[in-house]
N, CA, C and O atoms as a GROMACS GRO file, in nm:
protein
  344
    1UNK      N    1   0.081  -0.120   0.000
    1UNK     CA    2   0.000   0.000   0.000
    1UNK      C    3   0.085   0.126   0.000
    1UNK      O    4   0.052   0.227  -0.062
    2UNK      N    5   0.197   0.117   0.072
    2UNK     CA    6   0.328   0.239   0.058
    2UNK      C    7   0.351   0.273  -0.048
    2UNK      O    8   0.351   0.391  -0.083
    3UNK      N    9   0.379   0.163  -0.129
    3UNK     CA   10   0.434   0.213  -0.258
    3UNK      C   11   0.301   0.273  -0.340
    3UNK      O   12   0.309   0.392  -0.373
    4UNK      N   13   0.197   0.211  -0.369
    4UNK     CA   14   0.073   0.266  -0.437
    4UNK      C   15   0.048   0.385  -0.420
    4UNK      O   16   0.038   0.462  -0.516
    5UNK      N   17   0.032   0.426  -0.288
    5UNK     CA   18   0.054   0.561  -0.209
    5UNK      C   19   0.129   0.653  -0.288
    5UNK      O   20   0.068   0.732  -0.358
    6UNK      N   21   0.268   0.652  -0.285
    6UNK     CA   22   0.405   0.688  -0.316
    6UNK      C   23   0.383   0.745  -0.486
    6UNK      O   24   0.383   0.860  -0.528
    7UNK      N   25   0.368   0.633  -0.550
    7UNK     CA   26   0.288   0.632  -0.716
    7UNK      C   27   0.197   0.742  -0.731
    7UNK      O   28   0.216   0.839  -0.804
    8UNK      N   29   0.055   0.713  -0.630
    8UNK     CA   30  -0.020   0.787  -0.692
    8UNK      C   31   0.020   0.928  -0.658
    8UNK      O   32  -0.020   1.022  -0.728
    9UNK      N   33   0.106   0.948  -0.539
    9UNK     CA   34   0.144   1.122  -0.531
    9UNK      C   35   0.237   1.128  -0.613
    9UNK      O   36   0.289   1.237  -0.588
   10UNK      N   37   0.293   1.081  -0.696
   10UNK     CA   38   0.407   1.105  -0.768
   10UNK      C   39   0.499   1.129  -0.693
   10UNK      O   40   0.525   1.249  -0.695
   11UNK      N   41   0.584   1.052  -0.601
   11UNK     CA   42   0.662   1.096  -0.517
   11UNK      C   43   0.802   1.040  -0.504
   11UNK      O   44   0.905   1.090  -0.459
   12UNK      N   45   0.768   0.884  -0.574
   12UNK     CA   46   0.871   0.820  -0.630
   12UNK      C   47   0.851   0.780  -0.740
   12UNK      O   48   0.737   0.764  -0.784
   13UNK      N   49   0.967   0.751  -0.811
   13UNK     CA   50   1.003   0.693  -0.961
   13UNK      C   51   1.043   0.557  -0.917
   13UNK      O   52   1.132   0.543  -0.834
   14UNK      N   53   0.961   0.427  -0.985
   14UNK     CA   54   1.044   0.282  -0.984
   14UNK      C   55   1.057   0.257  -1.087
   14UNK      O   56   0.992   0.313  -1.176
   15UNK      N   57   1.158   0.151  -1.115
   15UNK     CA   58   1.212   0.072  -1.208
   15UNK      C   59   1.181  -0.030  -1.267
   15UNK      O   60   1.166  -0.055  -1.387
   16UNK      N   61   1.168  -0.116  -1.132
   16UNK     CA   62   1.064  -0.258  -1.116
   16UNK      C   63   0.976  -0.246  -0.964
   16UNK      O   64   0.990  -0.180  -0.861
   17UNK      N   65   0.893  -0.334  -1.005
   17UNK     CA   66   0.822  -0.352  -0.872
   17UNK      C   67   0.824  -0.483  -0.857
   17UNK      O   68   0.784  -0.552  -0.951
   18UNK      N   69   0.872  -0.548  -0.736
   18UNK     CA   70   0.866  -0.654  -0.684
   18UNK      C   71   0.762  -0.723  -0.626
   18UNK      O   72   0.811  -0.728  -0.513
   19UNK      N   73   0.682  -0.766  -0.617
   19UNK     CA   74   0.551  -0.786  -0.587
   19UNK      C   75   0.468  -0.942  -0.491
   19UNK      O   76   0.472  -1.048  -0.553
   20UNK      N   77   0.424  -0.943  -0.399
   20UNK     CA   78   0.396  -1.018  -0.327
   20UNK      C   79   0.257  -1.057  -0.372
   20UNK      O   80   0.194  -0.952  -0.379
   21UNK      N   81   0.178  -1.160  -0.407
   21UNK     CA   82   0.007  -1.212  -0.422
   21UNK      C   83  -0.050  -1.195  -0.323
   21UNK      O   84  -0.162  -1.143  -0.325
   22UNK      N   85   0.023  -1.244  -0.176
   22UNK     CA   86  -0.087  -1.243  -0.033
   22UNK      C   87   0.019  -1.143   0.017
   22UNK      O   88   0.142  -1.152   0.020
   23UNK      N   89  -0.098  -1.006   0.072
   23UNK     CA   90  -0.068  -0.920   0.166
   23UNK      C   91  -0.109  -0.864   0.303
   23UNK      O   92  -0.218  -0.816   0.274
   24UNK      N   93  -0.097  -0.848   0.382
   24UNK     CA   94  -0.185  -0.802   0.497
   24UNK      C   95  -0.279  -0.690   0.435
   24UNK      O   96  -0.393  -0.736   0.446
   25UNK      N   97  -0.286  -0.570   0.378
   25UNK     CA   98  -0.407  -0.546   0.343
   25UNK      C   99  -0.429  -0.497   0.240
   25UNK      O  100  -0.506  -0.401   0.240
   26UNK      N  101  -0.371  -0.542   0.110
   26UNK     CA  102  -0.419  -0.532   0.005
   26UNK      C  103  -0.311  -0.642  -0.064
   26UNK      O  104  -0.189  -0.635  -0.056
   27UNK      N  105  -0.384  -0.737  -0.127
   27UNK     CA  106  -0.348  -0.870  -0.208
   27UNK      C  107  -0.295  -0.779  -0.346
   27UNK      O  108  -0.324  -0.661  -0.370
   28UNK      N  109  -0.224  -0.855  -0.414
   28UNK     CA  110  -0.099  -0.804  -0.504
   28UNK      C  111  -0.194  -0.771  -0.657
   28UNK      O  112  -0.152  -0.721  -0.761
   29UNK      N  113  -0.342  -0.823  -0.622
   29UNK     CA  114  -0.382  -0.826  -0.776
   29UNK      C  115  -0.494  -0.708  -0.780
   29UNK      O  116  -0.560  -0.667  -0.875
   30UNK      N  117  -0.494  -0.666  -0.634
   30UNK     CA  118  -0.535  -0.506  -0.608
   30UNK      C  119  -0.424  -0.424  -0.699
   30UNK      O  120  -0.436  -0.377  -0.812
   31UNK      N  121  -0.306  -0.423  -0.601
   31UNK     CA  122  -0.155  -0.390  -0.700
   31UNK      C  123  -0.193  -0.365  -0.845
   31UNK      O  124  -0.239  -0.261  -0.892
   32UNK      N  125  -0.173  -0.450  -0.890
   32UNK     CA  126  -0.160  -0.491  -1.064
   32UNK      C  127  -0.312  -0.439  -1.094
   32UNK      O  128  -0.318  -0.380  -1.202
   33UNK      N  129  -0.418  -0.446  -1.032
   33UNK     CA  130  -0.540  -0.349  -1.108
   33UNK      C  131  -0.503  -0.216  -1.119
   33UNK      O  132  -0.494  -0.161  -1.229
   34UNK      N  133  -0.481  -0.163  -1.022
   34UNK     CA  134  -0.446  -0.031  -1.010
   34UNK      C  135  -0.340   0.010  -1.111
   34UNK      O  136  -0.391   0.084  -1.196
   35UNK      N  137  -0.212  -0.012  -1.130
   35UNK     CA  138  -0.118  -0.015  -1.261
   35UNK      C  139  -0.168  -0.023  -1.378
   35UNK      O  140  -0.113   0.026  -1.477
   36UNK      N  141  -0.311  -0.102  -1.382
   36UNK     CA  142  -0.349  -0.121  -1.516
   36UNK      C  143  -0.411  -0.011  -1.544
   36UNK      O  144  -0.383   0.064  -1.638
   37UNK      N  145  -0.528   0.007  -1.434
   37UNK     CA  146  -0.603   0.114  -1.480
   37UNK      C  147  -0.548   0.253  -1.539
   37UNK      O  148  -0.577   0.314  -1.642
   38UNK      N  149  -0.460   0.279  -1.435
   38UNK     CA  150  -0.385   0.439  -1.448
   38UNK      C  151  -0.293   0.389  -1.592
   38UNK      O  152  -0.255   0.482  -1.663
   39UNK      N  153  -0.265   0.282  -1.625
   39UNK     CA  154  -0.210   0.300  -1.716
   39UNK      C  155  -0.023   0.334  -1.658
   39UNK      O  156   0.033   0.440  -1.684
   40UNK      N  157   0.031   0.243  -1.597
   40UNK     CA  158   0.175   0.302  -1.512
   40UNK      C  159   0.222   0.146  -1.549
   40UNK      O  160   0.180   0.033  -1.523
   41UNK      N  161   0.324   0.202  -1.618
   41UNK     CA  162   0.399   0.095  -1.714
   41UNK      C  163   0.587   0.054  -1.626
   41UNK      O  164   0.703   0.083  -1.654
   42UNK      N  165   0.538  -0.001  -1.551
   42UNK     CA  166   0.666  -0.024  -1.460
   42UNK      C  167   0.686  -0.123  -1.447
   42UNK      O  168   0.592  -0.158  -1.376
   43UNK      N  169   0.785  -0.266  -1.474
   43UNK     CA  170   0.787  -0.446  -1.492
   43UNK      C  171   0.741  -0.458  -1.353
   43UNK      O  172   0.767  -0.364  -1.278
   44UNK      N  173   0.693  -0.532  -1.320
   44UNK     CA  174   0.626  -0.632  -1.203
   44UNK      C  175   0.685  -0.795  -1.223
   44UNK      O  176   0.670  -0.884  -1.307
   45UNK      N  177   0.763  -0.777  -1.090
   45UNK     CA  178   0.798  -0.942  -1.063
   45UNK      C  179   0.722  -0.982  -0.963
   45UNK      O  180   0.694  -0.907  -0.869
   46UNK      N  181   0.670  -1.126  -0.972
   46UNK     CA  182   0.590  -1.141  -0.870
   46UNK      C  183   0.671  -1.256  -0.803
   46UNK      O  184   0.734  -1.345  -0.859
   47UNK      N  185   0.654  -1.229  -0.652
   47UNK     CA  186   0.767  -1.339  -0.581
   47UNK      C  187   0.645  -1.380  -0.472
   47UNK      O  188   0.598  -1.298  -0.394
   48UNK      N  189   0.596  -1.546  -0.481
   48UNK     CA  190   0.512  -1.554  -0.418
   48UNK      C  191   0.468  -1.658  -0.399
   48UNK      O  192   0.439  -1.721  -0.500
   49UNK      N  193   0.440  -1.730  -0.256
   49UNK     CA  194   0.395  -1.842  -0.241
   49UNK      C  195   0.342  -1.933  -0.315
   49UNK      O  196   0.374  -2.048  -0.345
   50UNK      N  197   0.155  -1.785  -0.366
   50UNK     CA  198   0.070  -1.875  -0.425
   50UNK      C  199   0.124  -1.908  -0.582
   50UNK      O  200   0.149  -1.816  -0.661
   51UNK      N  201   0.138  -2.038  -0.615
   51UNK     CA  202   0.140  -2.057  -0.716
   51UNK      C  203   0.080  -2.160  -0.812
   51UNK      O  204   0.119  -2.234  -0.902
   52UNK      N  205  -0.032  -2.129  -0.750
   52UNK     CA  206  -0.182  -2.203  -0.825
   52UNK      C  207  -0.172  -2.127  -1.026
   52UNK      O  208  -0.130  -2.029  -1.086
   53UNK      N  209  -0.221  -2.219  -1.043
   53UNK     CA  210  -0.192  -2.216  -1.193
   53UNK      C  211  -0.307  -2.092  -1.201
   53UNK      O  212  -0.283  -1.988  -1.262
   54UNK      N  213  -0.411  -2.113  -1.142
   54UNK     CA  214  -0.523  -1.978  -1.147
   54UNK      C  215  -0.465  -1.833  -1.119
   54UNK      O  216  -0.511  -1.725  -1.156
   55UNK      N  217  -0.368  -1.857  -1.055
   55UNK     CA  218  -0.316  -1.656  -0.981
   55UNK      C  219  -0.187  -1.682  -1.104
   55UNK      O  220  -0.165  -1.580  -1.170
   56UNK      N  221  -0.126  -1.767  -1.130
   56UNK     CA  222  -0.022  -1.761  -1.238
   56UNK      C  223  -0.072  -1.676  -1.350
   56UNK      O  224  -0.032  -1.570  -1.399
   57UNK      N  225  -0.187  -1.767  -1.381
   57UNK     CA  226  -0.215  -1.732  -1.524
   57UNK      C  227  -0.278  -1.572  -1.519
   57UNK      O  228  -0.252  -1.497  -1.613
   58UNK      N  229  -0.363  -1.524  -1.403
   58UNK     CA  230  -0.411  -1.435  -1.367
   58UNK      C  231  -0.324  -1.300  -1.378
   58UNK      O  232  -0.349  -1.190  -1.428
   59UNK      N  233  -0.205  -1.354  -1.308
   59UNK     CA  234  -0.096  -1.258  -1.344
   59UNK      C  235  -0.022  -1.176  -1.445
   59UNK      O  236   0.020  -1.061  -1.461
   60UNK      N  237  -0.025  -1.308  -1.512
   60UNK     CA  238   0.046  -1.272  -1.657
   60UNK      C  239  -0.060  -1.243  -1.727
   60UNK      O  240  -0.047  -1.242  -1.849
   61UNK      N  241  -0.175  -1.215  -1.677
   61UNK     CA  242  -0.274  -1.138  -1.780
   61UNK      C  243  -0.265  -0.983  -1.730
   61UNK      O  244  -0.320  -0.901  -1.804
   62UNK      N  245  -0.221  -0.951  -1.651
   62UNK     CA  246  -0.196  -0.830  -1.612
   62UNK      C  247  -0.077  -0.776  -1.659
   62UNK      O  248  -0.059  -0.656  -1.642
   63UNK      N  249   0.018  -0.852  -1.724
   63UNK     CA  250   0.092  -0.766  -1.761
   63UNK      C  251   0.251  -0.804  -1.696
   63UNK      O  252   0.358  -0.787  -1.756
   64UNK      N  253   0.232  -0.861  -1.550
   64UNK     CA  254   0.410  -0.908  -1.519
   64UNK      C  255   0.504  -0.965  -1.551
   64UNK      O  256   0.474  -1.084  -1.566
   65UNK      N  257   0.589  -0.951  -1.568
   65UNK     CA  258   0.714  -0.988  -1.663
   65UNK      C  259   0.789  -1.125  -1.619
   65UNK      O  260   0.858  -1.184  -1.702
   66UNK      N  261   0.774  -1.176  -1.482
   66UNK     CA  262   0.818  -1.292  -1.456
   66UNK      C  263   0.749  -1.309  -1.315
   66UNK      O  264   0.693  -1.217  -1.255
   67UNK      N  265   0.763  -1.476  -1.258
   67UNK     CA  266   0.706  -1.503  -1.121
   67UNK      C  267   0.816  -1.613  -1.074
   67UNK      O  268   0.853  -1.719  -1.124
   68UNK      N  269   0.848  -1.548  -0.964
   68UNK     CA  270   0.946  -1.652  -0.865
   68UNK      C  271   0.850  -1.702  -0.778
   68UNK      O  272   0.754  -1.640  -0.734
   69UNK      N  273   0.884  -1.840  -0.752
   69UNK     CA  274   0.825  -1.890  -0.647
   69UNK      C  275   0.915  -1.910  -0.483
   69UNK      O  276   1.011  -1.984  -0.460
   70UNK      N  277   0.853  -1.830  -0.404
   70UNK     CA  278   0.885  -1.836  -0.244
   70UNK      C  279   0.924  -2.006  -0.198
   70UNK      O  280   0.834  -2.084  -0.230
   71UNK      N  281   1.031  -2.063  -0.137
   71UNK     CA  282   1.127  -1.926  -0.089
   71UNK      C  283   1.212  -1.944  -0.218
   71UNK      O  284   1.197  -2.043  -0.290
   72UNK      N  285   1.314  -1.832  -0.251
   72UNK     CA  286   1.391  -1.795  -0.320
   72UNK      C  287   1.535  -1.807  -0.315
   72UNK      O  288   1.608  -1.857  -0.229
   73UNK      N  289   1.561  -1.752  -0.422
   73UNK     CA  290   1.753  -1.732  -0.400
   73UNK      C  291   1.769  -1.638  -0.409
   73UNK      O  292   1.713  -1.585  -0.505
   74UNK      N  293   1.856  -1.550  -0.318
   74UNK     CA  294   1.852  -1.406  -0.320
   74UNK      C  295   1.952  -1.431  -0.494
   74UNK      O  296   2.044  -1.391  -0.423
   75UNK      N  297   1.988  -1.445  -0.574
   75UNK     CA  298   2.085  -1.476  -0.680
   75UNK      C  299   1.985  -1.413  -0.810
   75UNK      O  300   1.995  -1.328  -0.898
   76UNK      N  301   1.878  -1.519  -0.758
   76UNK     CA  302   1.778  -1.519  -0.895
   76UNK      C  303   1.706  -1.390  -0.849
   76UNK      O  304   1.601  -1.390  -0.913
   77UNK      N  305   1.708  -1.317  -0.796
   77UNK     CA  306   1.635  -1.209  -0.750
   77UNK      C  307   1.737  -1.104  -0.836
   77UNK      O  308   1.683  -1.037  -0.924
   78UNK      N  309   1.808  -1.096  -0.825
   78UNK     CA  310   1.946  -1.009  -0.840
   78UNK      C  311   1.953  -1.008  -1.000
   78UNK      O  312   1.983  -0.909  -1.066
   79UNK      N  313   1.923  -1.123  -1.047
   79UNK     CA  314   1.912  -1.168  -1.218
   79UNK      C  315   1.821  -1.119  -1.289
   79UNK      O  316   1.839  -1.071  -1.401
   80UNK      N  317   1.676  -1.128  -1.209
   80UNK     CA  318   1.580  -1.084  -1.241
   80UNK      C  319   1.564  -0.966  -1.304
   80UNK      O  320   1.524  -0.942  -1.418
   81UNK      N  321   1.619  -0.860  -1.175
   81UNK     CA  322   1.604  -0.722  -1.185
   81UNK      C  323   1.692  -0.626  -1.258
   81UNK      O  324   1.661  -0.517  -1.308
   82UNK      N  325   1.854  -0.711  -1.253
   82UNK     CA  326   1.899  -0.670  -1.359
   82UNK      C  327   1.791  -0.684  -1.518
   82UNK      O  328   1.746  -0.592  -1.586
   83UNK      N  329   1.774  -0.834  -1.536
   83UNK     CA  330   1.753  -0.834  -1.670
   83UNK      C  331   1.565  -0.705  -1.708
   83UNK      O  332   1.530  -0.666  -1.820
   84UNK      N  333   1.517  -0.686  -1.622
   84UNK     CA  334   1.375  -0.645  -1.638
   84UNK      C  335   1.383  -0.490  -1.596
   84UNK      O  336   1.281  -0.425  -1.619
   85UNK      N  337   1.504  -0.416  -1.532
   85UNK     CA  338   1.503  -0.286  -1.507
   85UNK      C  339   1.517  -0.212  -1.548
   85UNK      O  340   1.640  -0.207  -1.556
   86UNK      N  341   1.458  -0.084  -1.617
   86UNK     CA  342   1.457   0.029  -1.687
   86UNK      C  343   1.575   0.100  -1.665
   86UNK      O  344   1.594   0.208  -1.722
   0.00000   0.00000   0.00000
């Protein structure tokens, strides 16, 4: 919700957004509606437990550029963002 915040005042510039599916109070596909609507063209990685073929596919209809599944390698994180960062 910080960062959405942050966005909609124009207050920061991102590169990528790293992105979680389950959140304490707003789930990640709140996130990714909101980006869509406004139209805010910034890569979205999604790093995240759920990885039901339903929130997969859900995802990549929104638009995110790749999905790690939890837990991770901090390595492939590092790979990621190089390869997807503006």
């Amino acid at each position: 919700n910080d960062a959405v915040a942050k966005i909609q005042a124009g207050q920061e510039k991102y590169n990528i957004i790293l992105l979680d599916l389950v959140m304490p109070k707003a789930d990640g596909f709140f996130v990714l509606e909101y980006l869509t609507k406004y139209n805010i063209n910034i890569p979205v990685i999604i790093i995240s437990g759920d990885t039901s073929k339903e929130s997969i596919n859900k995802a990549f209809e929104y638009g995110v550029v790749d999905m790690i599944k939890k837990p991770f390698d901090s390595d492939i994180i590092k790979e990621k963002i190089s390869m997807y960062s503006k």
